[in-house]
C-alpha positions in Angstrom: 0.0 0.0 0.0 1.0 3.2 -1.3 2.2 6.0 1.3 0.6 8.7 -0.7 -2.7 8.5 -1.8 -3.2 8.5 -5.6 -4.4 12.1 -6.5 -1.0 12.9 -5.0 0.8 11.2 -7.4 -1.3 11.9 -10.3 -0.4 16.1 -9.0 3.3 15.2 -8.7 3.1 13.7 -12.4 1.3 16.8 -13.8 3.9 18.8 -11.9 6.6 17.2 -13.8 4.4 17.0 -17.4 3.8 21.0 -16.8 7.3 21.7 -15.8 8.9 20.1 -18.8 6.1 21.8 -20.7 7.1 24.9 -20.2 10.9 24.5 -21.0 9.0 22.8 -24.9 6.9 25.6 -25.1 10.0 28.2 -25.2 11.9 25.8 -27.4 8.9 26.2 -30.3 8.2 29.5 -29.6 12.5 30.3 -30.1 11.9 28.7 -33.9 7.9 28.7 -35.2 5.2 31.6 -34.3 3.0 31.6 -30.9 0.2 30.7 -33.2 1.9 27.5 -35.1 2.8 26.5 -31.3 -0.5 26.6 -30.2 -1.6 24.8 -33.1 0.8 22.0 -32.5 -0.3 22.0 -28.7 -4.1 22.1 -29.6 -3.3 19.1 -32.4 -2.0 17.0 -28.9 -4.2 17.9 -27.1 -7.1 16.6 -30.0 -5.5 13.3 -30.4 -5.4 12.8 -26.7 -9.0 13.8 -26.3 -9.7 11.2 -29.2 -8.2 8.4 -27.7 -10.1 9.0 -24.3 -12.9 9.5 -26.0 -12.6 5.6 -27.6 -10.6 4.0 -24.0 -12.5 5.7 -21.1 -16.1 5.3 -19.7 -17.4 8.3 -20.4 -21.2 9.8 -19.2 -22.4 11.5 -21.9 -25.5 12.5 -20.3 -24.6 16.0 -18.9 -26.9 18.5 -17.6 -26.6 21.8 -19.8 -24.6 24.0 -16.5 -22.1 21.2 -16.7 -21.8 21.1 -20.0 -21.0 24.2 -20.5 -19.2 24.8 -17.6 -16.4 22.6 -19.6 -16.8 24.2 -23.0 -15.8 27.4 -21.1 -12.9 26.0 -18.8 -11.7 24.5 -21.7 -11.7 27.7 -24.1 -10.1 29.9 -21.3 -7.6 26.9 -20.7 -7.2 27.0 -24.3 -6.9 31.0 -24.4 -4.3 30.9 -21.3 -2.3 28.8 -23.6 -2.4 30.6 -26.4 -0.9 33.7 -24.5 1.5 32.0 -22.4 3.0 30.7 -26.3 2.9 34.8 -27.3 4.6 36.0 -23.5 7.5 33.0 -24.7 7.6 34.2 -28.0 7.9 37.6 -27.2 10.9 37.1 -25.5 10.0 36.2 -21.8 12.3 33.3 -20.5 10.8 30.6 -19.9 12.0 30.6 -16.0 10.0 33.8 -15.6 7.1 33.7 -17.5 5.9 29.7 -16.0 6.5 30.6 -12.7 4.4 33.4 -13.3 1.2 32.2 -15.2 1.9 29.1 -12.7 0.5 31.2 -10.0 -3.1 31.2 -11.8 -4.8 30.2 -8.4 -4.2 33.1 -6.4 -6.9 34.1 -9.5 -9.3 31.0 -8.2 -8.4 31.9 -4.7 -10.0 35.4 -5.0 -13.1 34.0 -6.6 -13.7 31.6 -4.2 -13.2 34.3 -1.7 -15.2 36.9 -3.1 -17.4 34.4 -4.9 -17.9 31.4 -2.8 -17.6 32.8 0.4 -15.0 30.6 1.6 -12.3 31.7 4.0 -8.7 31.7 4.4 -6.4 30.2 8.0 -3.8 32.7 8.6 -1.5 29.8 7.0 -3.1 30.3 3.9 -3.4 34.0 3.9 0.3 34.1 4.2 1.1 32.2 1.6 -1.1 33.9 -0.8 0.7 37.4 0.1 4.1 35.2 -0.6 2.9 34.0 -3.8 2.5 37.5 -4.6 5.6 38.5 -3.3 7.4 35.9 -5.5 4.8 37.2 -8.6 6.6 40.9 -8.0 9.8 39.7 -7.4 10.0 37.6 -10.8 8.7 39.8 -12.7 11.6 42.4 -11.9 13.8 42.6 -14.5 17.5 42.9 -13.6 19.5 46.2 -14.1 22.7 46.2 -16.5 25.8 45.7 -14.6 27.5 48.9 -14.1 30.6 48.7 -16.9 32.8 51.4 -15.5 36.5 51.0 -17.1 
């Protein structure tokens, strides 16, 4: 029996897929267009989709909210992409710009805030304030060394 339970390793495993993801993403973007990269990206993504869609059990049978509640996650998912491509195309390094759009749930965590009503420990309160420390601090960009002869 496993220490972990399994949506911790499935998490870890997506860590490491999105990780190495973004390092891919900056090594298209340094040769084709954002656009052609996202094309790519959304032609893998299809073929994955396809081969789920013939391998897994999947309920059909959705009530209309749901539906389209995934239409629209997937769009903006799709649209977050698209962007992040662009940022690494237009010259963001690749160190910067994931760790940056990587911090996309301080953006649930002030929805389900403001939204949901749900509340914050002081543990997690603090680390959203570091988290947007850490979004400042990266986004910095470093002065020229001073090049006096």
């Amino acid at each position: 029996m496993s220490l972990l339970p399994a949506w911790m390793w499935f998490a870890g495993i997506a860590l490491l897929f999105w990780g190495i993801t973004g390092v891919t993403q900056k090594l298209a973007t340094n040769r084709i267009s954002s656009e052609l990269s996202f094309i790519w990206f959304a032609y893998a993504m299809i073929a994955i989709s396809a081969v789920l869609a013939i391998f897994a059990p999947i309920h059909w049978h959705l009530r209309p909210l749901i539906f389209w509640a995934a239409v629209v996650g997937g769009t903006l998912n799709g649209l977050g992409a698209l962007t992040s491509f662009t940022a690494l195309e237009s010259g963001g390094k690749a160190a910067v710009v994931i760790s940056l759009i990587s911090l996309y749930p301080l953006v649930t965590v002030a929805f389900a805030v403001t939204v949901l009503h749900e509340h914050l420990s002081t543990a997690q309160a603090v680390g959203v304030g570091l988290a947007i420390v850490a979004a400042i601090l990266l986004s910095l960009e470093p002065k020229p060394a001073d090049t006096k002869p």
